[in-house]
ROMARLUM-920769 format. One line per field, with one value per atom (N, C-alpha, C, O, CB): residue number from 1; x, y, z. Coordinates in steps of 0.001 Angstrom, whole numbers. Each point is the difference from the previous one (the first is absolute). Glycine has a CB too. Example, Ala and Ser with C-alpha at 12.3 -4.5 7.8 and 13.67 -1.06 7.14 Angstrom:
i: (1:1:1:1:1:2:2:2:2:2)
X: (13190:-890:900:1036:-2928:1542:820:-770:509:675)
Y: (-5690:1190:1200:-19:-1154:2223:1190:1090:1108:-1736)
Z: (7800:0:0:665:581:-1966:60:730:169:-2314)
//
This chain:
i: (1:1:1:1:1:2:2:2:2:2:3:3:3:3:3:4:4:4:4:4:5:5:5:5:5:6:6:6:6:6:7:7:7:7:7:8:8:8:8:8:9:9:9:9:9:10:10:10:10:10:11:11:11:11:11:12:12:12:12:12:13:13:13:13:13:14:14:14:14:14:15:15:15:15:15:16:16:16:16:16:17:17:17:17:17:18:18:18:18:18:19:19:19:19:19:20:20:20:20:20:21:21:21:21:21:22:22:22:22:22:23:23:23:23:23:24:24:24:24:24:25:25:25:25:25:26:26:26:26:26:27:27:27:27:27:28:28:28:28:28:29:29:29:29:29:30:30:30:30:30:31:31:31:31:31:32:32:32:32:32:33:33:33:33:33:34:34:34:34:34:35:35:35:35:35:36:36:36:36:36:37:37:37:37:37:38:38:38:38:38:39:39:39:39:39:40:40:40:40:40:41:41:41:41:41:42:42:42:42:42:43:43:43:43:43:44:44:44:44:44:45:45:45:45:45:46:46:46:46:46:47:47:47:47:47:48:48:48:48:48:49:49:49:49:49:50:50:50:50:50:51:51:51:51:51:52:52:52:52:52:53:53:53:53:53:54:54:54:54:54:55:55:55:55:55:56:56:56:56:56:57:57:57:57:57:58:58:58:58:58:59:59:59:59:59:60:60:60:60:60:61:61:61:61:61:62:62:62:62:62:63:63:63:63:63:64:64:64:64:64:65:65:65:65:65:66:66:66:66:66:67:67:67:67:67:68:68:68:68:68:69:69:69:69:69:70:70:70:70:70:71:71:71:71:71:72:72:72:72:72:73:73:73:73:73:74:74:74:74:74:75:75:75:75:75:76:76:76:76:76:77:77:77:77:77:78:78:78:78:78:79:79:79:79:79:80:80:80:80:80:81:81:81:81:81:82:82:82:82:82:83:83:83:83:83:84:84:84:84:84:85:85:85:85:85:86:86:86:86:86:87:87:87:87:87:88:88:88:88:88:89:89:89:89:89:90:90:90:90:90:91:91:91:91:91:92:92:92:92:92:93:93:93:93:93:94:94:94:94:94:95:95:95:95:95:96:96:96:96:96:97:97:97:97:97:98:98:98:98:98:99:99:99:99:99:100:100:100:100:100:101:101:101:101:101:102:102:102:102:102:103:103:103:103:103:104:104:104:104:104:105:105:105:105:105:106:106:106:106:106:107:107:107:107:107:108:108:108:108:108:109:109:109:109:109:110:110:110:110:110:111:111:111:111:111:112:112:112:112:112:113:113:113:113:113:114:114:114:114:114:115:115:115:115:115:116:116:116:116:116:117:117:117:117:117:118:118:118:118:118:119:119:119:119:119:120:120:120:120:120:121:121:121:121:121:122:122:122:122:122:123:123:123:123:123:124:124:124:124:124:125:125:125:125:125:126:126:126:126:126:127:127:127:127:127:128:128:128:128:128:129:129:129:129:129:130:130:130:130:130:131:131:131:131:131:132:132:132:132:132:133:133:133:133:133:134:134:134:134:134:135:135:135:135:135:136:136:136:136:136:137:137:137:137:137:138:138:138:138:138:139:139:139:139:139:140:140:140:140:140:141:141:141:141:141:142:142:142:142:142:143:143:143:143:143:144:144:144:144:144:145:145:145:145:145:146:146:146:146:146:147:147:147:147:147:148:148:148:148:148:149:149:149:149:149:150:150:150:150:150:151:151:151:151:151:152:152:152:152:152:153:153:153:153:153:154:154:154:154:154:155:155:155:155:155:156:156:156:156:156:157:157:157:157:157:158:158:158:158:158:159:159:159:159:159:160:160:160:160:160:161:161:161:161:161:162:162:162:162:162:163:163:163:163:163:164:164:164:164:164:165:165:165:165:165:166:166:166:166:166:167:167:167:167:167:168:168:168:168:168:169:169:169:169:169:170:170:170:170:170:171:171:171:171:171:172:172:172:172:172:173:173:173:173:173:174:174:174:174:174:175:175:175:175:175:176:176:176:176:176:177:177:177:177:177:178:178:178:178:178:179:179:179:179:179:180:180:180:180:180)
X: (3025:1230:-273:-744:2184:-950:45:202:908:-661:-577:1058:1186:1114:-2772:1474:1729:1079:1154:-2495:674:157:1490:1203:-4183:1736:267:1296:1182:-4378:3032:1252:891:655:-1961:1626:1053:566:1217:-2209:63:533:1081:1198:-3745:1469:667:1619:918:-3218:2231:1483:1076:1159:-2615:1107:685:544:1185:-2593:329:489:292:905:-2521:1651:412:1448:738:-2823:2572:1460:433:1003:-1499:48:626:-97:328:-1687:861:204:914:-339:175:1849:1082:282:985:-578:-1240:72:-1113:-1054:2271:-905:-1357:-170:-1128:1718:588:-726:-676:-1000:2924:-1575:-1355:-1240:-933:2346:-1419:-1448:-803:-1224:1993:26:-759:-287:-1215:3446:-1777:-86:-1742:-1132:4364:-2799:-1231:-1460:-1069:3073:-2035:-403:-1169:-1089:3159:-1761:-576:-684:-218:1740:-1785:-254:-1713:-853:3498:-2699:-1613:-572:827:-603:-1496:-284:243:56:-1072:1246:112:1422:329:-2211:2635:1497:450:934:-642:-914:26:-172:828:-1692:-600:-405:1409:415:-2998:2806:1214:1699:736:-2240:1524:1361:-270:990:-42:-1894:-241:542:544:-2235:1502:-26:1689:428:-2862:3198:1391:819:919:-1642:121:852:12:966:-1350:-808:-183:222:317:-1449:1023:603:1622:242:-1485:2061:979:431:1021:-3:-2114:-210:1735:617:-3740:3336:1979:456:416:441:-833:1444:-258:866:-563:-1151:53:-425:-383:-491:935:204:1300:939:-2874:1883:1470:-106:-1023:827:1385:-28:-207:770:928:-2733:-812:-1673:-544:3469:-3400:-1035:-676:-1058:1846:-342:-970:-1486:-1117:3395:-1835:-1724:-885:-1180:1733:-379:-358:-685:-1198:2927:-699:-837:-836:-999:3112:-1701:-1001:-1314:-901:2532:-1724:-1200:-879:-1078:2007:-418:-492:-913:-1142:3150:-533:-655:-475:-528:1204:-821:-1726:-823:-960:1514:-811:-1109:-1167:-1143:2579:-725:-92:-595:-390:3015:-2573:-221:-1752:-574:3314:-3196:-1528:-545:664:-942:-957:-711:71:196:-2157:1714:-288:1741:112:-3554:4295:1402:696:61:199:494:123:943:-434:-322:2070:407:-723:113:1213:-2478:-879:-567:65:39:-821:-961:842:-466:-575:2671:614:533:-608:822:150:-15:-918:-227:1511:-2120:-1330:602:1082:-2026:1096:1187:-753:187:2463:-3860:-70:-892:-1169:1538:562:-590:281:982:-1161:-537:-398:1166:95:-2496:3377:513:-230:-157:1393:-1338:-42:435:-547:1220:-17:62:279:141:666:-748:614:1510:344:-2404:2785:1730:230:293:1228:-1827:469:-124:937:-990:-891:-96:350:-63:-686:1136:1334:1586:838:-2497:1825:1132:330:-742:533:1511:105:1571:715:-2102:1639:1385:-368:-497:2080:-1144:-483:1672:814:-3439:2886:1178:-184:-544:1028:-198:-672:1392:-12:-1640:2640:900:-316:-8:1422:-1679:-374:-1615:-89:1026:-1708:-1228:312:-503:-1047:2873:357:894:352:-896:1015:662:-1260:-24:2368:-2781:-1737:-710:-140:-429:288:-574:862:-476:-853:2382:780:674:896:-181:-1705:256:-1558:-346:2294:-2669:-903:828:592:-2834:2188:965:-1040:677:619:-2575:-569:434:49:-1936:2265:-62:-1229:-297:2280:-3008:-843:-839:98:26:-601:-121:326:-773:1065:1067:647:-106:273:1164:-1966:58:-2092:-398:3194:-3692:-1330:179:-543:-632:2102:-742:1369:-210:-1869:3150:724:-759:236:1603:-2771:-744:-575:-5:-518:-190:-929:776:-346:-1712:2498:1274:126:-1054:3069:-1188:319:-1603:-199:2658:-3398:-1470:-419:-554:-158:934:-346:850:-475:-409:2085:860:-293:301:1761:-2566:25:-1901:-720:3807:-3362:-837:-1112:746:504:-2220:-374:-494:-742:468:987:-382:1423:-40:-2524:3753:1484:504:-129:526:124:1244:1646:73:-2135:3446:832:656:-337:168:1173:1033:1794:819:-2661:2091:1089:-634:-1157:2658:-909:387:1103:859:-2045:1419:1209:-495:-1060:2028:235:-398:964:1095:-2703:1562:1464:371:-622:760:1063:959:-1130:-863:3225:-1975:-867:-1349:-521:2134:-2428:-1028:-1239:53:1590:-2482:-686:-1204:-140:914:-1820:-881:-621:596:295:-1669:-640:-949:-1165:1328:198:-679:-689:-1088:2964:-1825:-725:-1130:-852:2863:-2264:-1356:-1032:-1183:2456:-397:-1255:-1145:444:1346:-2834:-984:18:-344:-421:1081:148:1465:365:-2078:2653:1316:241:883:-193:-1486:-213:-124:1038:-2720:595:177:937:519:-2677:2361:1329:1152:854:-1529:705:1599:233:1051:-563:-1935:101:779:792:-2834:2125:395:1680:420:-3224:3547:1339:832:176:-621:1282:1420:850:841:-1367:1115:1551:-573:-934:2813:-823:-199:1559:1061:-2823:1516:1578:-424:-862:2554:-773:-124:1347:683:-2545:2591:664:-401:-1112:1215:1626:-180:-547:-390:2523:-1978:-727:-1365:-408:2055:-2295:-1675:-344:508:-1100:-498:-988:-56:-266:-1183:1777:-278:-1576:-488:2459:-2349:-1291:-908:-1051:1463:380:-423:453:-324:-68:1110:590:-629:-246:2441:-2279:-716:-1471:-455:1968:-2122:-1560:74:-741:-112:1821:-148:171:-953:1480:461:581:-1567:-578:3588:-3687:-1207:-1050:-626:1103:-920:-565:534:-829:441:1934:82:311:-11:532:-188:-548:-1357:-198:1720:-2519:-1053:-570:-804:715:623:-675:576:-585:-165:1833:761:-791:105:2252:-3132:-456:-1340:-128:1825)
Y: (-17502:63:823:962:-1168:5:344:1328:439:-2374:2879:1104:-442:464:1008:-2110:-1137:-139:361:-2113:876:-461:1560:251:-2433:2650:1498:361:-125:1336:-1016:1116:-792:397:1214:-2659:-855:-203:-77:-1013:996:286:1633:183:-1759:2453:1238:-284:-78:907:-933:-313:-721:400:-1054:-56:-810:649:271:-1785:1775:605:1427:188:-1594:2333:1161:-210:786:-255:-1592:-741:96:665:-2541:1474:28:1828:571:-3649:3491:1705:281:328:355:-967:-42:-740:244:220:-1360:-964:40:-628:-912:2285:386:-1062:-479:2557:-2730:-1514:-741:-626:113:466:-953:798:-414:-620:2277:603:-3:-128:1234:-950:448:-2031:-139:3171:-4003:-1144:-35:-145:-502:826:33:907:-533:232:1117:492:-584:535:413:-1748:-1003:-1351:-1011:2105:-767:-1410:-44:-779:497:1294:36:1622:904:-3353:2715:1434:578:1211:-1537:-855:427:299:767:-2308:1119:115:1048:621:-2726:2536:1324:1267:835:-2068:1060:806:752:1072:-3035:232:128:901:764:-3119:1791:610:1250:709:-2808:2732:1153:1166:872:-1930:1107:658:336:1141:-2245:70:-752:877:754:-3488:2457:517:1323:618:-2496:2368:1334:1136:1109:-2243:990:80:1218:1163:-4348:2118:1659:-705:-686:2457:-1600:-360:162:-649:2118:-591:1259:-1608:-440:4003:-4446:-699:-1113:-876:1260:-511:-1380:912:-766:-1578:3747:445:161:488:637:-1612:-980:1120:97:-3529:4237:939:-696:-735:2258:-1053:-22:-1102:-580:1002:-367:-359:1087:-201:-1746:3411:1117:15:318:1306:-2092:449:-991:331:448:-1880:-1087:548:60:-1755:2048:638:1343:269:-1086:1572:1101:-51:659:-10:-1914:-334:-398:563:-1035:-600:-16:1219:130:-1613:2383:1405:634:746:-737:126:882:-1100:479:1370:-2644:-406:79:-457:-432:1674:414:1926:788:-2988:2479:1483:-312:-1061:1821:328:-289:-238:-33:1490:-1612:-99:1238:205:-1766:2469:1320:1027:1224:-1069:-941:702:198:-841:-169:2676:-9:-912:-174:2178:-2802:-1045:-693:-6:106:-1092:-449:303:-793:548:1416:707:-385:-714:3014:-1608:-321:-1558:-389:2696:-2644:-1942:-490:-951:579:988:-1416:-812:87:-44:-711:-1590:-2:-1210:1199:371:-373:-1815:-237:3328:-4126:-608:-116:604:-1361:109:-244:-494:-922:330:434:-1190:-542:714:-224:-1753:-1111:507:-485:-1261:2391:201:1911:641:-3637:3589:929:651:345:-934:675:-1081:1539:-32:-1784:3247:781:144:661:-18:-1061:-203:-614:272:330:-1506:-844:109:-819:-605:2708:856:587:879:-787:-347:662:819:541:-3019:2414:573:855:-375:-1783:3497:1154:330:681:875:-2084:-37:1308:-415:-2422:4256:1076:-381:309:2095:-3003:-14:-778:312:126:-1511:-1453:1216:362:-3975:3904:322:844:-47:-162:1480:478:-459:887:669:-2505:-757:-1178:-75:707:-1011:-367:1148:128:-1412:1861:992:580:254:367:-480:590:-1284:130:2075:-3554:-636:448:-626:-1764:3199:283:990:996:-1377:-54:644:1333:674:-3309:3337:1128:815:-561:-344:2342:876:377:292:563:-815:611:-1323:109:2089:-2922:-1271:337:517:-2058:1422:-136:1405:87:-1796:2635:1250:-52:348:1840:-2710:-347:-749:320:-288:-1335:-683:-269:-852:-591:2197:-98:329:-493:982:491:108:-1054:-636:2796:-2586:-1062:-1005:-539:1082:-833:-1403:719:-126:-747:1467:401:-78:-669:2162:-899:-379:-1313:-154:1760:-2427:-1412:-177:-760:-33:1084:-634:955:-532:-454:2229:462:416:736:-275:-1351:-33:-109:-830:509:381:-556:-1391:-415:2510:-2868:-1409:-720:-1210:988:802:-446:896:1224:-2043:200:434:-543:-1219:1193:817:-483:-72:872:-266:-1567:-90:647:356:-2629:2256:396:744:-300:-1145:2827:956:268:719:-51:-1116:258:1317:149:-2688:3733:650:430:247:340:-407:187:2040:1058:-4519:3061:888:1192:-116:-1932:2949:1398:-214:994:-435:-1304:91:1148:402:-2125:2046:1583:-248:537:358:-1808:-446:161:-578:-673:1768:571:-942:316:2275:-3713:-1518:470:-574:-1307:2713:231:888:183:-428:882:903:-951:260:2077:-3871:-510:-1187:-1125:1575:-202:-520:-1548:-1053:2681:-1529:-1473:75:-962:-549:2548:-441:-27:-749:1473:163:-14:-1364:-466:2710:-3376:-1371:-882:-976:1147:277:-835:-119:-860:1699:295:-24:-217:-321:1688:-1101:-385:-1031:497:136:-1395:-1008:-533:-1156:1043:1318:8:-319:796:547:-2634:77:-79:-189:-280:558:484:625:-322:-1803:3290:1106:-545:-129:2677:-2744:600:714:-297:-1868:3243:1195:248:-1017:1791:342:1026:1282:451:-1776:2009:1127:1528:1156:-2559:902:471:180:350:-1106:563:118:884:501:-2286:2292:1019:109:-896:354:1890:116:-260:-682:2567:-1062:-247:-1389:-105:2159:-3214:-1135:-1063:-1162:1779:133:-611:678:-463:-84:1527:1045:-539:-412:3223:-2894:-518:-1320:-203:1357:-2277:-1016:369:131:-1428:1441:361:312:-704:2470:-412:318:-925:249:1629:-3097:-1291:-462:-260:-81:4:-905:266:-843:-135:2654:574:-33:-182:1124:-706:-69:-1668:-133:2529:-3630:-865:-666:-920:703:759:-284:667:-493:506:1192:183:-78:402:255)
Z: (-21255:767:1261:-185:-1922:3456:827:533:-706:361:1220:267:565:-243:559:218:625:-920:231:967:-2922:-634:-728:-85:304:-492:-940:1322:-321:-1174:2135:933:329:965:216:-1626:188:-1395:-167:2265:-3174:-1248:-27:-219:-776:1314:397:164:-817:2069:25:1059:-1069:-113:2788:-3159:-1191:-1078:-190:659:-1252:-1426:729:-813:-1422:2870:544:31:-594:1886:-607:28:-1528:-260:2360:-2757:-1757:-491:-1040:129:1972:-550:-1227:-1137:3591:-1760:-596:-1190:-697:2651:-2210:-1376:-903:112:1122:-2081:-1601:-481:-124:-921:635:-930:1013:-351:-1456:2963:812:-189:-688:2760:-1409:-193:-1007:-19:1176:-2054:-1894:82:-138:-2038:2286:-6:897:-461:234:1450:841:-504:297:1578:-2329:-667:-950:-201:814:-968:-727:381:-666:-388:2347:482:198:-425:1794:-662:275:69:114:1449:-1631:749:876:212:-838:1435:1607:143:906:121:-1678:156:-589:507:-396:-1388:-492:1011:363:-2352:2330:1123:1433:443:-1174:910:748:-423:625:-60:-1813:-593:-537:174:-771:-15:-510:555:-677:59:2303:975:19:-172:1350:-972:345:-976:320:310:-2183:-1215:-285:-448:-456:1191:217:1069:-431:-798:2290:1256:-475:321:773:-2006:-826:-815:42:1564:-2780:-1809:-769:-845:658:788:-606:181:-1072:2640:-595:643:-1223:7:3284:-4172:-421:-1659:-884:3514:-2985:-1537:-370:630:-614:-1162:-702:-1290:-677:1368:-916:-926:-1861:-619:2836:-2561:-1258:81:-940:-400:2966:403:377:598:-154:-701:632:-821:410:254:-1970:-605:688:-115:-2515:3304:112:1329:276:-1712:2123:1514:-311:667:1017:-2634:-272:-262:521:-1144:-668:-87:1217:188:-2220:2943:1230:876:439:-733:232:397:-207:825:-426:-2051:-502:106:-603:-1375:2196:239:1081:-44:-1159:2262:1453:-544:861:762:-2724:-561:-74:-246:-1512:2010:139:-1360:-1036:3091:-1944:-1945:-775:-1198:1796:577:-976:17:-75:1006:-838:188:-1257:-897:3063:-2197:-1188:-672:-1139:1560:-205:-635:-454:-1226:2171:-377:-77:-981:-939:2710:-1925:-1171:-1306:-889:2368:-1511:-858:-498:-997:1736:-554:-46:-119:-748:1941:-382:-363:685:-579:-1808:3103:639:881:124:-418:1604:1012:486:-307:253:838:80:1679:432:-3112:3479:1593:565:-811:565:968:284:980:990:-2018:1158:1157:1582:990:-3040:2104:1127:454:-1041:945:944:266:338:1131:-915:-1263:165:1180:1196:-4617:2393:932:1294:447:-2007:2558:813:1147:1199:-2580:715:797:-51:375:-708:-256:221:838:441:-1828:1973:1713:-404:844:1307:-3400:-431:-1330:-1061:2053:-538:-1245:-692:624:952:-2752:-585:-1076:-1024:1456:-501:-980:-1047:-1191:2971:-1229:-933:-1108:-1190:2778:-1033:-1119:-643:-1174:3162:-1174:-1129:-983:-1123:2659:-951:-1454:-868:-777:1633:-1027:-582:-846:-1228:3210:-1578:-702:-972:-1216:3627:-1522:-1095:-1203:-1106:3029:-1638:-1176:-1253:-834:2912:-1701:-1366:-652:-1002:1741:-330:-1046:-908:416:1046:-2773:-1257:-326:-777:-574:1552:-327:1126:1095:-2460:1266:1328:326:1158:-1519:-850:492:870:1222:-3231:1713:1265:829:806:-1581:1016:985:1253:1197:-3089:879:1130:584:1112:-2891:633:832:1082:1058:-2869:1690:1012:1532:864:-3309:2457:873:1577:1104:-3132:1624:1592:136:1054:-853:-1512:720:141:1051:-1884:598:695:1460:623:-3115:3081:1106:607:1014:-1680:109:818:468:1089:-2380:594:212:781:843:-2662:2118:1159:1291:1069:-2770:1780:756:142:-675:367:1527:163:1177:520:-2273:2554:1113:245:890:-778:-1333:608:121:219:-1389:1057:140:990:-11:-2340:3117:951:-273:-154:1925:-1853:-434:1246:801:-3116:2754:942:-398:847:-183:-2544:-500:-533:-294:212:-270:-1132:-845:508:705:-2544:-749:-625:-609:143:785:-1138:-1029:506:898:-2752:-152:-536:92:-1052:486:-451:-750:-871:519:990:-673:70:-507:-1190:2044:525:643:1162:-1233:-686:-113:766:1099:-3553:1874:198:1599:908:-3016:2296:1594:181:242:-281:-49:461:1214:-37:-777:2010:1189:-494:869:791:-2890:-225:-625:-222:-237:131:-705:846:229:-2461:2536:467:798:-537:-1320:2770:705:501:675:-2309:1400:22:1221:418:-2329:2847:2204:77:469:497:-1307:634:-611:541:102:-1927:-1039:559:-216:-1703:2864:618:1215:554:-1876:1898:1697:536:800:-776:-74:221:-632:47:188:-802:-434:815:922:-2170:1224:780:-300:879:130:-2743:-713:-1327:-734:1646:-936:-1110:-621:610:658:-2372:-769:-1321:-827:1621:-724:-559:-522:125:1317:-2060:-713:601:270:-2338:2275:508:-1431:167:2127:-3053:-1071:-251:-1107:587:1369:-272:446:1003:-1004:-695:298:1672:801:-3177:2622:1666:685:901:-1159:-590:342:168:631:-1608:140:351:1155:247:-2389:2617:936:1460:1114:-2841:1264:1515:-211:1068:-1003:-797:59:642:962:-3139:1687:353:1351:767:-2717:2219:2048:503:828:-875:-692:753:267:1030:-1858:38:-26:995:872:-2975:2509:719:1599:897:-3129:2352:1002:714:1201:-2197:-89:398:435:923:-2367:645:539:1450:572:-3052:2906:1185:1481:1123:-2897:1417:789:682:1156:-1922)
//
Protein backbone atom coordinates (compact mmCIF):
# COMPACT_ATOMS: atom_id res chain seq x y z
CA UNK A 1 0.00 0.00 0.00
CA UNK A 2 1.04 3.33 -0.80
CA UNK A 3 2.07 6.33 1.44
CA UNK A 4 -0.81 8.11 -0.53
CA UNK A 5 -2.75 5.07 -0.02
CA UNK A 6 -2.21 4.92 4.00
CA UNK A 7 -2.86 8.93 4.60
CA UNK A 8 -5.94 8.96 2.91
CA UNK A 9 -7.03 5.92 4.76
CA UNK A 10 -5.87 8.12 7.72
CA UNK A 11 -8.18 11.21 6.71
CA UNK A 12 -11.04 8.70 6.55
CA UNK A 13 -11.19 6.47 9.40
CA UNK A 14 -9.88 9.64 11.59
CA UNK A 15 -13.50 10.94 10.44
CA UNK A 16 -15.14 7.80 12.29
CA UNK A 17 -13.14 9.07 15.47
CA UNK A 18 -16.65 9.63 16.94
CA UNK A 19 -18.03 6.14 16.02
CA UNK A 20 -16.50 2.86 18.07
CA UNK A 21 -18.56 0.30 16.34
CA UNK A 22 -17.07 1.47 12.99
CA UNK A 23 -13.54 1.54 14.36
CA UNK A 24 -13.58 -1.74 16.51
CA UNK A 25 -15.34 -3.04 12.98
CA UNK A 26 -12.31 -1.55 11.03
CA UNK A 27 -10.13 -2.90 13.17
CA UNK A 28 -10.39 -6.05 11.80
CA UNK A 29 -9.83 -5.62 8.40
CA UNK A 30 -6.16 -5.67 7.78
CA UNK A 31 -2.72 -4.73 9.63
CA UNK A 32 -2.48 -1.80 8.03
CA UNK A 33 -5.77 -0.57 9.16
CA UNK A 34 -5.06 -1.60 12.60
CA UNK A 35 -1.86 0.31 12.45
CA UNK A 36 -4.11 3.16 11.33
CA UNK A 37 -6.97 2.88 14.03
CA UNK A 38 -4.84 1.98 16.99
CA UNK A 39 -3.53 5.47 17.07
CA UNK A 40 -7.35 7.02 16.58
CA UNK A 41 -8.75 4.73 19.62
CA UNK A 42 -6.19 5.48 21.78
CA UNK A 43 -5.51 9.00 21.21
CA UNK A 44 -8.29 9.21 24.69
CA UNK A 45 -8.85 5.35 25.56
CA UNK A 46 -11.51 7.15 28.88
CA UNK A 47 -14.07 8.31 25.85
CA UNK A 48 -14.89 4.82 24.62
CA UNK A 49 -14.48 2.77 28.61
CA UNK A 50 -17.96 1.57 29.31
CA UNK A 51 -18.29 1.00 33.16
CA UNK A 52 -17.47 -2.84 34.11
CA UNK A 53 -14.76 -2.90 31.08
CA UNK A 54 -11.98 -1.45 33.45
CA UNK A 55 -10.26 -4.88 34.06
CA UNK A 56 -10.29 -5.23 30.41
CA UNK A 57 -8.33 -1.93 29.85
CA UNK A 58 -6.13 -2.65 32.89
CA UNK A 59 -4.96 -5.69 31.63
CA UNK A 60 -3.99 -3.77 28.53
CA UNK A 61 -2.12 -1.53 30.86
CA UNK A 62 0.02 -3.89 32.77
CA UNK A 63 1.11 -5.15 30.01
CA UNK A 64 3.02 -1.91 29.18
CA UNK A 65 4.68 -2.75 33.13
CA UNK A 66 8.23 -3.85 32.40
CA UNK A 67 9.39 -7.73 32.90
CA UNK A 68 11.11 -7.16 35.95
CA UNK A 69 8.09 -4.92 37.63
CA UNK A 70 6.88 -5.67 40.79
CA UNK A 71 3.12 -6.47 39.73
CA UNK A 72 4.64 -8.35 37.21
CA UNK A 73 6.93 -10.42 39.57
CA UNK A 74 3.68 -10.99 41.43
CA UNK A 75 1.21 -12.30 38.64
CA UNK A 76 3.44 -13.77 36.60
CA UNK A 77 0.97 -12.36 33.55
CA UNK A 78 3.55 -10.53 31.45
CA UNK A 79 2.91 -10.87 27.76
CA UNK A 80 4.24 -8.17 24.72
CA UNK A 81 1.55 -6.42 23.11
CA UNK A 82 1.22 -5.73 19.48
CA UNK A 83 1.47 -2.45 19.57
CA UNK A 84 2.48 0.49 21.91
CA UNK A 85 -1.26 1.55 22.92
CA UNK A 86 0.24 3.97 25.63
CA UNK A 87 1.84 5.91 23.41
CA UNK A 88 -0.64 6.99 21.36
CA UNK A 89 -2.31 8.64 24.19
CA UNK A 90 -2.62 12.34 23.95
CA UNK A 91 -5.39 12.40 26.90
CA UNK A 92 -4.16 11.66 30.62
CA UNK A 93 -7.58 10.81 32.43
CA UNK A 94 -6.02 10.16 36.49
CA UNK A 95 -9.66 9.97 37.21
CA UNK A 96 -10.63 6.99 35.02
CA UNK A 97 -6.96 5.35 36.07
CA UNK A 98 -8.07 5.56 39.65
CA UNK A 99 -11.15 4.26 39.17
CA UNK A 100 -9.25 1.19 37.23
CA UNK A 101 -7.04 0.53 39.65
CA UNK A 102 -9.37 0.37 42.47
CA UNK A 103 -11.25 -2.71 40.82
CA UNK A 104 -8.16 -4.55 41.90
CA UNK A 105 -10.04 -6.30 45.05
CA UNK A 106 -6.31 -6.74 47.15
CA UNK A 107 -5.06 -3.34 48.81
CA UNK A 108 -2.02 -4.58 49.05
CA UNK A 109 -1.70 -4.83 45.01
CA UNK A 110 -3.19 -2.11 44.69
CA UNK A 111 -0.83 0.08 46.85
CA UNK A 112 2.61 -1.81 44.83
CA UNK A 113 1.64 -0.99 41.68
CA UNK A 114 -0.35 2.48 41.65
CA UNK A 115 3.07 4.29 40.85
CA UNK A 116 3.82 2.08 38.38
CA UNK A 117 0.66 2.64 36.49
CA UNK A 118 1.07 6.42 36.71
CA UNK A 119 4.84 5.54 35.35
CA UNK A 120 3.82 4.03 32.27
CA UNK A 121 1.63 6.92 31.50
CA UNK A 122 3.95 9.33 32.48
CA UNK A 123 6.75 9.18 30.53
CA UNK A 124 9.41 10.53 27.88
CA UNK A 125 7.96 8.87 25.04
CA UNK A 126 4.18 10.48 25.55
CA UNK A 127 3.18 13.94 25.41
CA UNK A 128 -0.48 14.79 26.61
CA UNK A 129 -2.64 17.70 25.10
CA UNK A 130 -5.64 17.04 28.12
CA UNK A 131 -5.15 16.60 31.76
CA UNK A 132 -8.08 15.24 33.92
CA UNK A 133 -7.38 15.29 37.34
CA UNK A 134 -9.76 14.45 39.85
CA UNK A 135 -11.27 15.19 43.33
CA UNK A 136 -8.60 15.12 46.20
CA UNK A 137 -5.95 14.27 44.19
CA UNK A 138 -2.31 14.03 46.12
CA UNK A 139 -0.16 12.48 43.78
CA UNK A 140 3.00 14.92 42.64
CA UNK A 141 2.74 13.57 39.06
CA UNK A 142 5.47 16.56 38.23
CA UNK A 143 8.39 14.67 40.48
CA UNK A 144 7.95 11.63 38.43
CA UNK A 145 10.51 11.14 35.60
CA UNK A 146 9.47 12.31 32.11
CA UNK A 147 6.58 14.33 33.50
CA UNK A 148 8.70 17.97 31.88
CA UNK A 149 8.07 16.46 28.21
CA UNK A 150 4.65 14.57 29.22
CA UNK A 151 3.17 17.86 29.74
CA UNK A 152 4.88 20.19 27.47
CA UNK A 153 2.78 20.30 25.12
CA UNK A 154 -0.62 20.73 27.46
CA UNK A 155 -3.57 22.77 26.23
CA UNK A 156 -6.66 21.89 28.76
CA UNK A 157 -6.31 20.99 32.44
CA UNK A 158 -9.52 20.05 34.29
CA UNK A 159 -9.04 19.76 37.76
CA UNK A 160 -10.89 20.21 41.37
CA UNK A 161 -10.26 22.89 43.61
CA UNK A 162 -9.48 20.24 46.15
CA UNK A 163 -6.14 19.02 45.12
CA UNK A 164 -3.00 18.93 46.47
CA UNK A 165 -1.43 22.49 46.04
CA UNK A 166 1.57 21.41 45.37
CA UNK A 167 0.42 19.60 42.31
CA UNK A 168 -0.86 22.14 40.75
CA UNK A 169 2.15 24.62 41.41
CA UNK A 170 4.63 21.96 39.94
CA UNK A 171 2.52 21.51 37.04
CA UNK A 172 2.29 25.62 36.44
CA UNK A 173 6.26 25.33 36.94
CA UNK A 174 6.48 22.79 33.81
CA UNK A 175 4.41 24.84 31.92
CA UNK A 176 6.07 28.06 32.71
CA UNK A 177 9.10 26.72 31.92
CA UNK A 178 8.18 25.22 28.51
CA UNK A 179 6.67 28.64 27.31
CA UNK A 180 9.78 30.14 27.57
Amino acid sequence: MSKLNRDVFYMVLHELQDDKKALYSCLLVNKTWSEIIIPILWKDPWKYLKKGNEKSLLKVITTNLSLNSTYNIIKNSYQKPLFDYISYCRHLNLYEIRRIINTINEDSEMIIFKDEILGIFINENTKYTHLYIPYQFDNQIHLIPGAKHCFSELKFLRCNTSINDNVLSGLTEISIKQKE
